[in-house]
N, C-alpha and C positions, 0 to 999 in steps of 0.2 A: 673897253668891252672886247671881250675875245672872240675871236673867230666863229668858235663854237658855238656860243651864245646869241649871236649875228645869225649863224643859220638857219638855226631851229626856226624863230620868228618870221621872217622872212619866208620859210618853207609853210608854216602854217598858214599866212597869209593868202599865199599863191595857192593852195589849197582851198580855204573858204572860199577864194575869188573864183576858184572853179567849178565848185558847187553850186554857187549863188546863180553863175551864167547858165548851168544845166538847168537847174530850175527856173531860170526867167526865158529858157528854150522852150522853155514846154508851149505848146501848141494848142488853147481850148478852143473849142467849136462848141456853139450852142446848134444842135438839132433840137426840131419841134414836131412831133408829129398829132395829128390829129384823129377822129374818131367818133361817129353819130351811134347817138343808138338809144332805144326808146327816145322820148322827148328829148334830150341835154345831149350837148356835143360838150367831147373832152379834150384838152392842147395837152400833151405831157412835155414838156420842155428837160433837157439833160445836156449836162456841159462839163464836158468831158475832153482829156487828152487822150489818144490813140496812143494804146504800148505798141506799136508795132512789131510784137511777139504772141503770134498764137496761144500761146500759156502762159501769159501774163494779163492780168484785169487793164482793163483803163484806168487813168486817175480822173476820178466823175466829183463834181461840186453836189451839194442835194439839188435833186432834181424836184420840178413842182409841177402843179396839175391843175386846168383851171377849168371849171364847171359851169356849161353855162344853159338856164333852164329858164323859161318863160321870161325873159327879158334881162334877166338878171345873172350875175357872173360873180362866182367866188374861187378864189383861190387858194390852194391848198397848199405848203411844203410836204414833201414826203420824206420818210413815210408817214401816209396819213390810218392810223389803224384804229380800230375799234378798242375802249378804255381795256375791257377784260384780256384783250389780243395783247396789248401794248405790257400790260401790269403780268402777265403772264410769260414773256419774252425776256422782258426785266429780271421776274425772278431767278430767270433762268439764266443769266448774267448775258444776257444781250444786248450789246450795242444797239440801240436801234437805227441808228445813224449809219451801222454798216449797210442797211438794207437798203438796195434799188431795185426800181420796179422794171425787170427784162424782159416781160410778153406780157400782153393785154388779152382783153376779147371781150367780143359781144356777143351773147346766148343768150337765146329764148329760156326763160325760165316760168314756172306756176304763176307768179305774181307779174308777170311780163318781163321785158328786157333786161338784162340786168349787163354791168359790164365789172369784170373781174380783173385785178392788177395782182400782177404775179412777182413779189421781190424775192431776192436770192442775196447772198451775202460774197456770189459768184463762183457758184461752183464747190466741190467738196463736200462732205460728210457729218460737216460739225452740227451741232446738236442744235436744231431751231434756226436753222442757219436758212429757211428757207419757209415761205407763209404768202396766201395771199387775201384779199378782204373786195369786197363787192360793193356796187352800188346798185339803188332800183332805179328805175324808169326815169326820176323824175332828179336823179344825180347825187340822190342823197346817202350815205355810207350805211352799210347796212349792219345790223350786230351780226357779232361771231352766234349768236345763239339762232339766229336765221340757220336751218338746214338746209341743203342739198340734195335732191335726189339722185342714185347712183348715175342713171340718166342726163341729170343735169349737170352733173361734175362730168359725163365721157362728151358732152355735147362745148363745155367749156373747154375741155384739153384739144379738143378738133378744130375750135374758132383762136386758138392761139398765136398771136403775133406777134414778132422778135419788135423790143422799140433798142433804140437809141441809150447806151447804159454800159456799165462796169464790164462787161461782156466781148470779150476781144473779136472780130467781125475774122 
């Protein structure tokens, strides 16, 4: 075998070796945050590496969400969207797996409490790249055909809270 021959591999080698170590550097943290409102209390859990670059996303695992109402607890992966929401994002060739959910809130709404999960695809302009879907009172997902009143979407952008997500801090 020739020299030549010899190096190439060997260089490649020590290159995967160094990739492989970058990525088993990586750093995940599971945050958990919580949140009451009407009846059901919400955990959104997100497990993520910090980019430690203001203009770069984290690297986040799907994040999940656990609901829990008169005695009882379910647990959701996200994103969790409404069939028409989901089959409509699709068409529209969306990942839905890109989506995390980066601010919550809890607003008074007609039908009572309601709390609204805000995903993003982080940031940017792309088309659908950003949606978000509500639950009532009692934690249960609400249809996209539920309307809002103008009132109640400026009442929801006010109660807005940054959670734990794709979102460089």
């Amino acid at each position: 075998m020739s020299k030549k021959t010899f190096v190439l591999p060997v260089a490649l080698l020590a290159l995967c070796a160094c990739l492989h170590s970058h990525a088993a550097d990586k750093k995940y943290d599971k945050q958990v945050v919580s949140m009451a409102c009407g009846e059901a209390n919400y955990t959104l859990s997100s497990v993520c590496s910090k980019s430690g670059d203001p203009m770069e996303l984290n690297d986040c695992k799907p994040q999940s969400l656990i609901i829990e109402h008169a005695g009882a607890k379910r647990t959701a992966a996200l994103p969790e969207l409404p069939k028409d929401e989901s089959k409509r994002l699709r068409a529209g060739g969306r990942n839905l797996q890109d989506l995390f959910v980066v601010r919550w809130a809890c607003s008074a709404a007609r039908s009572g409490p309601i709390v609204t999960l805000y995903y993003s695809i982080g940031g940017g302009s792309a088309p659908d790249g950003e949606t978000w879907t509500h639950y009532d009172k009692t934690g249960k997902l609400m249809e996209s055909s539920t309307k809002l009143t103008p009132d109640e979407v400026k009442a929801i952008e006010r109660n807005f809270k940054k959670v734990p997500s794709i979102m460089p801090d």
